[in-house]
N, CA, C and O atoms as a printed pandas DataFrame, in Angstrom:
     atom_number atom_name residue_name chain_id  residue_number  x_coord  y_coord  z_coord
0              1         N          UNK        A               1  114.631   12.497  -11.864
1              2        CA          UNK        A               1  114.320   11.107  -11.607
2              3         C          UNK        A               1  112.845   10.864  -11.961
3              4         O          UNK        A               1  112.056   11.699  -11.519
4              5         N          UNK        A               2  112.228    9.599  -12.868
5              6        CA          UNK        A               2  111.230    9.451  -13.285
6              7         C          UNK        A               2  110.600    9.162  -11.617
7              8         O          UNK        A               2  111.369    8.903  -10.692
8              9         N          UNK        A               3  109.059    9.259  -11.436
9             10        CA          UNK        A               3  107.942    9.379  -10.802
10            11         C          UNK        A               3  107.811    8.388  -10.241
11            12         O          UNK        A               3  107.760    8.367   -9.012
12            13         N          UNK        A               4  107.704    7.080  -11.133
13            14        CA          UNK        A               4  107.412    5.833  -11.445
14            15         C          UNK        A               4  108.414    5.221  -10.564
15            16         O          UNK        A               4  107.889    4.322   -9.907
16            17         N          UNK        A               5  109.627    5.368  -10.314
17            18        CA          UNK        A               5  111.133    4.880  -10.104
18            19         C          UNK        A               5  110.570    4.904   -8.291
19            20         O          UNK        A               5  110.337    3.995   -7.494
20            21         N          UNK        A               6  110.511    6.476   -8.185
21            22        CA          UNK        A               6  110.619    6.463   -6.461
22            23         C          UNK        A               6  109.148    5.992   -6.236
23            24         O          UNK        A               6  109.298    5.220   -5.289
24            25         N          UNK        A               7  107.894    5.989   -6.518
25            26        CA          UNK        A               7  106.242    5.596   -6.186
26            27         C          UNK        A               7  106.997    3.825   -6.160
27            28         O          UNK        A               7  106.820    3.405   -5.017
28            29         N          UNK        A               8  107.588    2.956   -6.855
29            30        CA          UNK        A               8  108.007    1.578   -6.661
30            31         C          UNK        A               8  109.147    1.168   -5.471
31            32         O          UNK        A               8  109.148    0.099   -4.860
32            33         N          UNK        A               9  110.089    2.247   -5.295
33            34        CA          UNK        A               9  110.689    1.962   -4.551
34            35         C          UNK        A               9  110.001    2.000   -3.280
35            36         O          UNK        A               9  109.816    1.079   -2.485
36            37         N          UNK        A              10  109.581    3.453   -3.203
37            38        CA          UNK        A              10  108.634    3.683   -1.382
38            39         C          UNK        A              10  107.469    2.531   -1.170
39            40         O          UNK        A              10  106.957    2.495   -0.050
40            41         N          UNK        A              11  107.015    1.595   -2.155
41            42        CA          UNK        A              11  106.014    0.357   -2.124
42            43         C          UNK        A              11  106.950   -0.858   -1.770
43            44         O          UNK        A              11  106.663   -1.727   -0.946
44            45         N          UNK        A              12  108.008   -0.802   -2.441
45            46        CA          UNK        A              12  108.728   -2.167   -1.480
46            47         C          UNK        A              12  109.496   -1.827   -0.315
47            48         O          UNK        A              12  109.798   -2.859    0.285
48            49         N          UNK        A              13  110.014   -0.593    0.350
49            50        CA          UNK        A              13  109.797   -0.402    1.647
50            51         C          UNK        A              13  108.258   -0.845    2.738
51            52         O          UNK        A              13  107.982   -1.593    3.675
52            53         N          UNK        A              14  107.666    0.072    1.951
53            54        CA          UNK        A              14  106.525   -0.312    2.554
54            55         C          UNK        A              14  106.051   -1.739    2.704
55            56         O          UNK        A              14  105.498   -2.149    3.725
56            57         N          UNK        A              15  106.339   -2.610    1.438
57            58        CA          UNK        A              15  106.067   -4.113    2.272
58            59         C          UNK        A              15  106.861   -4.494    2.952
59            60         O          UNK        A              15  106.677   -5.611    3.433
60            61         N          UNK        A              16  107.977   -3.824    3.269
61            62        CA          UNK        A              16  109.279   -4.877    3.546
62            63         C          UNK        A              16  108.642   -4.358    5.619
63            64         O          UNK        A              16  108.564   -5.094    6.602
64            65         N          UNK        A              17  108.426   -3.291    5.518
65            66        CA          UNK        A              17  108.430   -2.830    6.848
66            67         C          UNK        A              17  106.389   -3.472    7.093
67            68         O          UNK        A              17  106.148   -3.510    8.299
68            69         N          UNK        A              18  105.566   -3.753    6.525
69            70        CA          UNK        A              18  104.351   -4.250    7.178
70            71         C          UNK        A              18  104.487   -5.730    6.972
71            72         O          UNK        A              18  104.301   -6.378    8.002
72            73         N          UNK        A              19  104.761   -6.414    5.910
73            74        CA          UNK        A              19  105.244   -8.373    5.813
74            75         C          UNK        A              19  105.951   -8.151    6.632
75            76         O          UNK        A              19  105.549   -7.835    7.751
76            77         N          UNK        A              20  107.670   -8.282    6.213
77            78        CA          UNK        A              20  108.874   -8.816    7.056
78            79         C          UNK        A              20  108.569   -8.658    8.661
79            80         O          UNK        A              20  108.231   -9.486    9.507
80            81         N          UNK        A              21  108.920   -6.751    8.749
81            82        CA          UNK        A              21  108.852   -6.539    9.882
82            83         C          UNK        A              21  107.381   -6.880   11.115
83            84         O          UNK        A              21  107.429   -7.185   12.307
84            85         N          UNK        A              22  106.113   -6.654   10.142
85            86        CA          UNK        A              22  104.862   -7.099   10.200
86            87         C          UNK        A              22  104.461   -5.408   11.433
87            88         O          UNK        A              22  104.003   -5.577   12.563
88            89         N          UNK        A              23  104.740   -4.089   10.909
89            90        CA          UNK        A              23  104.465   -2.906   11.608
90            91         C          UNK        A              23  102.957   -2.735   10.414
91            92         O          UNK        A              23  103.164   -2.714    9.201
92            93         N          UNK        A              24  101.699   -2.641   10.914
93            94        CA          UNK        A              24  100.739   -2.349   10.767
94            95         C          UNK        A              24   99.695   -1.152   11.545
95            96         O          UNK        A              24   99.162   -1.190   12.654
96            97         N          UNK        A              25   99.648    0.049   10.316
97            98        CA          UNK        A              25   99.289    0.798   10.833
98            99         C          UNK        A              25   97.668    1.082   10.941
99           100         O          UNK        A              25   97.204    2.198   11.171
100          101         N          UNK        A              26   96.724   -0.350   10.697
101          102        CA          UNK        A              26   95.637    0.332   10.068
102          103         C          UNK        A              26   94.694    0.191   12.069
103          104         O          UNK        A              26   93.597   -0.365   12.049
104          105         N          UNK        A              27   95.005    0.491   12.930
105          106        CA          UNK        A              27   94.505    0.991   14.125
106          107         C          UNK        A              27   95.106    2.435   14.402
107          108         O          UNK        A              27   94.700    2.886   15.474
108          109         N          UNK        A              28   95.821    3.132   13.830
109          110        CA          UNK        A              28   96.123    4.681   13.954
110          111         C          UNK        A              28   95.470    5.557   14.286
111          112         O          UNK        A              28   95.793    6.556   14.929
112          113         N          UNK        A              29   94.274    5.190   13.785
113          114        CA          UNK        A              29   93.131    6.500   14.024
114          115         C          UNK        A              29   92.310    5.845   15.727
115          116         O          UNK        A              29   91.306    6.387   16.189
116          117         N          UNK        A              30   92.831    4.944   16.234
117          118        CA          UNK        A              30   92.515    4.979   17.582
118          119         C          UNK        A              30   93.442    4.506   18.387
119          120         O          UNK        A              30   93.312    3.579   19.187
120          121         N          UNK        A              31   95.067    5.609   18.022
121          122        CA          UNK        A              31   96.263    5.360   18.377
122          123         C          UNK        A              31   96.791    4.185   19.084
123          124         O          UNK        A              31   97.345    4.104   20.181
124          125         N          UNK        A              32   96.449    3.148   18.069
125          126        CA          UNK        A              32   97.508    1.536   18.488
126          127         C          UNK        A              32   98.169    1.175   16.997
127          128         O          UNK        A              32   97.787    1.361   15.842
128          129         N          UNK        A              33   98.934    0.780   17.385
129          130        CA          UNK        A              33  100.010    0.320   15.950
130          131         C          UNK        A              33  100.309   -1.573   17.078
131          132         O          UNK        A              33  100.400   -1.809   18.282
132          133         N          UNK        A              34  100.351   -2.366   15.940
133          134        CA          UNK        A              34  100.037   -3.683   16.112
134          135         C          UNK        A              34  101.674   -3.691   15.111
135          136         O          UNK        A              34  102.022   -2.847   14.286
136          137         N          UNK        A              35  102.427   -4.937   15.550
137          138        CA          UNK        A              35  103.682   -5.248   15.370
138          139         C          UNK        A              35  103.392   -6.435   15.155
139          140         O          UNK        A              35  102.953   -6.981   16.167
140          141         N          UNK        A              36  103.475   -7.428   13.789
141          142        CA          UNK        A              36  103.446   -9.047   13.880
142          143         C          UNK        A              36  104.112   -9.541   12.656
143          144         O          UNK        A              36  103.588   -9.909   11.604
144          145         N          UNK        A              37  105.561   -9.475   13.032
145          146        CA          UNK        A              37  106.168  -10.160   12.017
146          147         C          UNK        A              37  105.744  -11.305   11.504
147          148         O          UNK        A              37  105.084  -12.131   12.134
148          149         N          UNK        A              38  106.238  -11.457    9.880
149          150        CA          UNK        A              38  105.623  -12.686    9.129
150          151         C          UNK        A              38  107.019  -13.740    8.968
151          152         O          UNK        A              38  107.070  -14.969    8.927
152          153         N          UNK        A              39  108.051  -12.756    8.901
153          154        CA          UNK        A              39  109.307  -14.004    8.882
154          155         C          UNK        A              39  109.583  -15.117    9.786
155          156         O          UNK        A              39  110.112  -14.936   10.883
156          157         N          UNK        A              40  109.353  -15.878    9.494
157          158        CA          UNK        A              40  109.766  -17.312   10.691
158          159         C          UNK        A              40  111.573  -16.625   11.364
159          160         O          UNK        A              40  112.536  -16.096   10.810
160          161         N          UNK        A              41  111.143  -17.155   13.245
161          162        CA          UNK        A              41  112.483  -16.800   13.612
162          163         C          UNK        A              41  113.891  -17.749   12.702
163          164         O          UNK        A              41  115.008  -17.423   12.302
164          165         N          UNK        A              42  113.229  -18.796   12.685
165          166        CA          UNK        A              42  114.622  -19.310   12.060
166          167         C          UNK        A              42  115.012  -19.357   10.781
167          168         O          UNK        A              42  115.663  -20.316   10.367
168          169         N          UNK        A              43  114.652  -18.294    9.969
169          170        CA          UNK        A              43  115.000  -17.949    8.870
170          171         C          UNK        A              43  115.515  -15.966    8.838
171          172         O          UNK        A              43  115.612  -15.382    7.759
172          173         N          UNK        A              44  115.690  -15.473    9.762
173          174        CA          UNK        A              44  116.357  -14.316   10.270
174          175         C          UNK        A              44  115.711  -14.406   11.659
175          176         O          UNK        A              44  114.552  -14.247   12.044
176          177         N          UNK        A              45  117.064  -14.772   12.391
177          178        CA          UNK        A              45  117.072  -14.687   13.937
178          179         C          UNK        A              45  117.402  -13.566   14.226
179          180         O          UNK        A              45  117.897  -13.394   15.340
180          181         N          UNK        A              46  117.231  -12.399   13.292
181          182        CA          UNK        A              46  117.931  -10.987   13.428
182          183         C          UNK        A              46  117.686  -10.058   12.977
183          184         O          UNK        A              46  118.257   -9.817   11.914
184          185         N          UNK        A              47  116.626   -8.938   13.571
185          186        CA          UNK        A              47  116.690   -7.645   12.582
186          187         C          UNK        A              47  116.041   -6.518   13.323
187          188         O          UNK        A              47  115.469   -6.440   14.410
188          189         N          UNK        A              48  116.369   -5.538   12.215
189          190        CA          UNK        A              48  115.521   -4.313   13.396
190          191         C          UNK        A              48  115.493   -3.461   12.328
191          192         O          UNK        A              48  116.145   -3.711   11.314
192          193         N          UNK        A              49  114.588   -2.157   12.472
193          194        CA          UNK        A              49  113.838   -1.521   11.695
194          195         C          UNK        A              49  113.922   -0.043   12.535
195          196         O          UNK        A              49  112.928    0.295   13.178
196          197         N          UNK        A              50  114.920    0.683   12.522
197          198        CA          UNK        A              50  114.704    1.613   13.102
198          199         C          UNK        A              50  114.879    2.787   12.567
199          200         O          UNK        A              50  115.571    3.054   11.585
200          201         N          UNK        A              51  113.945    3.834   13.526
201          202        CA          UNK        A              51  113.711    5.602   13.259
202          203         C          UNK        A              51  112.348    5.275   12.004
203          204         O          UNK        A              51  112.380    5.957   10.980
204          205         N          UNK        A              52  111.372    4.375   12.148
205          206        CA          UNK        A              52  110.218    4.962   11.277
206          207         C          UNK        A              52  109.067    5.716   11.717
207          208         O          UNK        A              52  108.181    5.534   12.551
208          209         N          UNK        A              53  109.430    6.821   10.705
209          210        CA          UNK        A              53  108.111    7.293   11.858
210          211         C          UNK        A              53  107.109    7.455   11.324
211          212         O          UNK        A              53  107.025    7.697   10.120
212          213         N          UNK        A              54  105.936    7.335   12.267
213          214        CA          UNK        A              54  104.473    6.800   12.161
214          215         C          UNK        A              54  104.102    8.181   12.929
215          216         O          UNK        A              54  104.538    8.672   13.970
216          217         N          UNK        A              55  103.052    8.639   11.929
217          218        CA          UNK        A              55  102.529   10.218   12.238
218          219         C          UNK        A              55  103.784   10.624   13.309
219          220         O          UNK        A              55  104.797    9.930   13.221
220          221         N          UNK        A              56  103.766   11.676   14.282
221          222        CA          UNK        A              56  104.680   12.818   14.952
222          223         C          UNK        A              56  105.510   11.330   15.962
223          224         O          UNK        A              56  106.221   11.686   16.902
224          225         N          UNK        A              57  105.414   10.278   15.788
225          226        CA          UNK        A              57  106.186    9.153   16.586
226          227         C          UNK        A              57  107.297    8.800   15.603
227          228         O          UNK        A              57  107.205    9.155   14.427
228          229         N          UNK        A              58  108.454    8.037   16.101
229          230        CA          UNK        A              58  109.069    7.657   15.735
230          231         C          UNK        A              58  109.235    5.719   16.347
231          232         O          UNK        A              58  109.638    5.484   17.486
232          233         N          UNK        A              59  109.007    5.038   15.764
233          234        CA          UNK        A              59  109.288    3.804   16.189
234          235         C          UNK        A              59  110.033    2.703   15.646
235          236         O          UNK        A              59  110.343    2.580   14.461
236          237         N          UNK        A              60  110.388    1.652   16.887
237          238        CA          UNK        A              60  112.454    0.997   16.107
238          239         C          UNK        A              60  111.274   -0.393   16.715
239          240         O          UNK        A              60  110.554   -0.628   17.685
240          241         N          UNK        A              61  111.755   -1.139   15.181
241          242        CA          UNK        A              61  110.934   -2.615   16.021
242          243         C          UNK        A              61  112.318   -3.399   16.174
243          244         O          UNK        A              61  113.105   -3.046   15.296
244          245         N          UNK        A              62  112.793   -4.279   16.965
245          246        CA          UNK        A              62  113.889   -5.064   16.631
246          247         C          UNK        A              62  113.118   -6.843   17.279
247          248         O          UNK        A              62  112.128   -7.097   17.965
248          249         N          UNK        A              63  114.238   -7.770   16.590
249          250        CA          UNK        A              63  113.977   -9.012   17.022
250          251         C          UNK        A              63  115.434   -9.561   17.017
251          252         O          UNK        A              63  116.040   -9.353   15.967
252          253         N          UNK        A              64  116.190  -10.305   18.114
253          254        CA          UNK        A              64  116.988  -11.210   18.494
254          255         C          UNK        A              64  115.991  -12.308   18.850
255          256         O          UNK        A              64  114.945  -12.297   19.499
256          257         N          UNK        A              65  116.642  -13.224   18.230
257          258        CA          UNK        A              65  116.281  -14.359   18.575
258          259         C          UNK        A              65  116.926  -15.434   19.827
259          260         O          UNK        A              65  116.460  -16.533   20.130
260          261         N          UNK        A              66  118.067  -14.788   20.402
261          262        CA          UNK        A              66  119.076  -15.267   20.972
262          263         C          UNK        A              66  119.611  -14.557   22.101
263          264         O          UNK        A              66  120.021  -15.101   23.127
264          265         N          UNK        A              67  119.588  -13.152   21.846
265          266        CA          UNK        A              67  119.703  -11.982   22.477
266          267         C          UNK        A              67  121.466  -11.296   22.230
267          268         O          UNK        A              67  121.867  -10.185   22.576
268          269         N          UNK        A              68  122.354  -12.553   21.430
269          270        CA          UNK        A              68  123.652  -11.921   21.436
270          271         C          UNK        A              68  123.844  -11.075   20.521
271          272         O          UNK        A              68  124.992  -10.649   20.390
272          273         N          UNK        A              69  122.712  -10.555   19.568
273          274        CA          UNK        A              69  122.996   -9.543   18.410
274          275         C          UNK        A              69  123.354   -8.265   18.859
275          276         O          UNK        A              69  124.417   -7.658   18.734
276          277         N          UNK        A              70  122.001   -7.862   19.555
277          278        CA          UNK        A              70  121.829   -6.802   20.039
278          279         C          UNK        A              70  122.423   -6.092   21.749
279          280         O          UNK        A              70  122.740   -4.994   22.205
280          281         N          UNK        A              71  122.312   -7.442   22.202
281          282        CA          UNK        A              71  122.932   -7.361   23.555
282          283         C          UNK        A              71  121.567   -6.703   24.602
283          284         O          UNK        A              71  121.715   -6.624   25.822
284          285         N          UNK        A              72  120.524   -6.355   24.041
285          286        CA          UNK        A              72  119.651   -6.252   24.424
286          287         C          UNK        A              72  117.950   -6.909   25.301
287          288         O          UNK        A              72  116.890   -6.493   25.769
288          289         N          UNK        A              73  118.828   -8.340   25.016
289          290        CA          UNK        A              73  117.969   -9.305   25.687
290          291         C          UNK        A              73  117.195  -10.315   24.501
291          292         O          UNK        A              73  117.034   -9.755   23.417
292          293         N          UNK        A              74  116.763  -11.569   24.588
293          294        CA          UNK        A              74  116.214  -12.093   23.401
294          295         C          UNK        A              74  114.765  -11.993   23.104
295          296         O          UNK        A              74  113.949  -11.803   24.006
296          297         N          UNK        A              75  114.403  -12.124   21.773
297          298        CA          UNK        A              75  112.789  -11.561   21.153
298          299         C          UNK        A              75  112.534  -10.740   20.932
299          300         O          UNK        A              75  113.457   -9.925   20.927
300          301         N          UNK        A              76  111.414  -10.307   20.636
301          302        CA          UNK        A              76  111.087   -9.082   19.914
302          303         C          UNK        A              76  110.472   -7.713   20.712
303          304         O          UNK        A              76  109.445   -7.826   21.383
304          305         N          UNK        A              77  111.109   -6.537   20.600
305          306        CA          UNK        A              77  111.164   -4.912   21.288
306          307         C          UNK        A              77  110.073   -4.491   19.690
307          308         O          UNK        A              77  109.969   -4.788   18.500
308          309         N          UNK        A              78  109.247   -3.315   21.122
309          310        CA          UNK        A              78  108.992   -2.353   20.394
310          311         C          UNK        A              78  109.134   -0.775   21.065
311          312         O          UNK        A              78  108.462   -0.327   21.994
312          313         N          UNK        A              79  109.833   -0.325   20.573
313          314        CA          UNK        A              79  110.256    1.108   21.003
314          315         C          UNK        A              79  109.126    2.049   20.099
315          316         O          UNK        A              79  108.602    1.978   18.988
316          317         N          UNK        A              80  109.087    2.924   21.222
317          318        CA          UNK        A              80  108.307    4.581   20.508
318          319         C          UNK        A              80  108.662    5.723   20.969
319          320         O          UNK        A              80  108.144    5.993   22.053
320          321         N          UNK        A              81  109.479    6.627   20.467
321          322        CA          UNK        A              81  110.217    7.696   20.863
322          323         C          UNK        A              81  111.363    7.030   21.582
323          324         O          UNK        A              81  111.897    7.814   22.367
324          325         N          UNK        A              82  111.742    6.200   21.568
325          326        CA          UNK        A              82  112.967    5.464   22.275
326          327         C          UNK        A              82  112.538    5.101   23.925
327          328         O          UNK        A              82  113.248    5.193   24.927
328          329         N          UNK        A              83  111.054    4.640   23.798
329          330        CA          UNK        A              83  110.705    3.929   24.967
330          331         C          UNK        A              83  110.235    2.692   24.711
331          332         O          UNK        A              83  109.319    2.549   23.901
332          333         N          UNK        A              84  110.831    1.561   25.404
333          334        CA          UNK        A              84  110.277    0.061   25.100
334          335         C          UNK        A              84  108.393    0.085   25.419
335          336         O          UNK        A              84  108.062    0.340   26.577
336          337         N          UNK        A              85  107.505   -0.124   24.598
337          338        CA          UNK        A              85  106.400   -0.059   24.891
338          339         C          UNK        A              85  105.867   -1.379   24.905
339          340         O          UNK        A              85  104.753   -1.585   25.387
340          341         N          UNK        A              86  106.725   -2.507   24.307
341          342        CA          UNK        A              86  106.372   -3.825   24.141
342          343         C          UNK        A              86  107.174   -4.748   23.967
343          344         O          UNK        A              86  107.974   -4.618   23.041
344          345         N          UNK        A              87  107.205   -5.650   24.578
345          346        CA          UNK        A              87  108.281   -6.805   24.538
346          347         C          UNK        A              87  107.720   -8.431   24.262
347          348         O          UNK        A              87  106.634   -8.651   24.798
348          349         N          UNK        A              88  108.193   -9.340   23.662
349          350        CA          UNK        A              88  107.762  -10.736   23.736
350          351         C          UNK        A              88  109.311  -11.454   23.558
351          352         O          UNK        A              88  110.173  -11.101   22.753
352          353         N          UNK        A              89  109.420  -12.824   24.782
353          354        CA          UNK        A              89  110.391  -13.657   24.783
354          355         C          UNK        A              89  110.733  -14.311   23.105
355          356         O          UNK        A              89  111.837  -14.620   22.657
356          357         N          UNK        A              90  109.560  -14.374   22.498
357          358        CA          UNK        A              90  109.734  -14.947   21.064
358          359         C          UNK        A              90  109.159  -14.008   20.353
359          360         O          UNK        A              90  108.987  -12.888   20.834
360          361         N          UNK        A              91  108.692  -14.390   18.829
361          362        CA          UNK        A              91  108.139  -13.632   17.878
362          363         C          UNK        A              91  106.644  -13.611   18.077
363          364         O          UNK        A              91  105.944  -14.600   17.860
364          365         N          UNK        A              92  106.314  -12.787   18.375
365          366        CA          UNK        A              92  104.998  -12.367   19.107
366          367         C          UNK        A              92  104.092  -11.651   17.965
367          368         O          UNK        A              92  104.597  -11.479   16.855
368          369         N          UNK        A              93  102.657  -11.198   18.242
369          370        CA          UNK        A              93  102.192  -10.259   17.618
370          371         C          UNK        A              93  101.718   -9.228   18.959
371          372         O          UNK        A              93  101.020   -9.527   19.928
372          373         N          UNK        A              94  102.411   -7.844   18.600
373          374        CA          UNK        A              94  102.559   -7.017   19.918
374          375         C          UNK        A              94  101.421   -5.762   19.295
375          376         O          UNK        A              94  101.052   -5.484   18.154
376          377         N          UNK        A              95  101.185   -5.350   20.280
377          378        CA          UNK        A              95  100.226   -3.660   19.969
378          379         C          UNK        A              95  100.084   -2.879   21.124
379          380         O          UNK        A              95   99.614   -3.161   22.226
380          381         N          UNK        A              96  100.682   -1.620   20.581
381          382        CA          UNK        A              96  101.049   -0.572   21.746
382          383         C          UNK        A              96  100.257    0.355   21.024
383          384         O          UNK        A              96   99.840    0.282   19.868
384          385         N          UNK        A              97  100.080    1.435   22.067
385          386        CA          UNK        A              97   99.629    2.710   21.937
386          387         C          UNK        A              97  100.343    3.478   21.949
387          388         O          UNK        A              97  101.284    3.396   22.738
388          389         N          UNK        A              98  100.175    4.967   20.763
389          390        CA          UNK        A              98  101.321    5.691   20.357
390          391         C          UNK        A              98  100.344    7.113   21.254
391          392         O          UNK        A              98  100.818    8.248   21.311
């Protein structure tokens, strides 16, 4: 497989997970990761992003807008190692410590 092929693909992950999802890692080196989605809720009332892992963490961002997707309650979760570390009723900009 050319070089070029996977270096483009792992770059539109990568925006899709710091825009869409809005997971920003540039506080790492004084272990906080900041969560601020850019998608308006009412243009995906629905999504989640899970098992990325960020240095030896693993973290799942999700957003219901409604709460019947997930069954998990409505707005936006942030899990780390599969612990809720942050929550907002709507689309929030959240920052936890890993």
């Amino acid at each position: 497989m050319d070089e070029g092929y996977e270096y483009n693909h792992s770059t539109f992950n990568d925006l899709v997970l710091s825009g869409l999802v809005g997971i920003q890692t540039t506080g790492l080196l004084k272990g906080k990761l900041t969560v601020n989605p850019l998608v308006p809720p009412t243009e995906m009332p629905w999504f989640t992003a899970d098992g990325v892992q960020i240095g030896k963490k693993i973290v799942s961002v999700q957003f219901d807008l409604d709460g019947s997707r997930y069954g998990k309650g409505k707005g936006l979760r942030v899990l780390v190692d599969g612990v809720l570390k942050a929550s907002s009723p709507t689309m929030a900009k959240l920052s936890v410590s890993l």
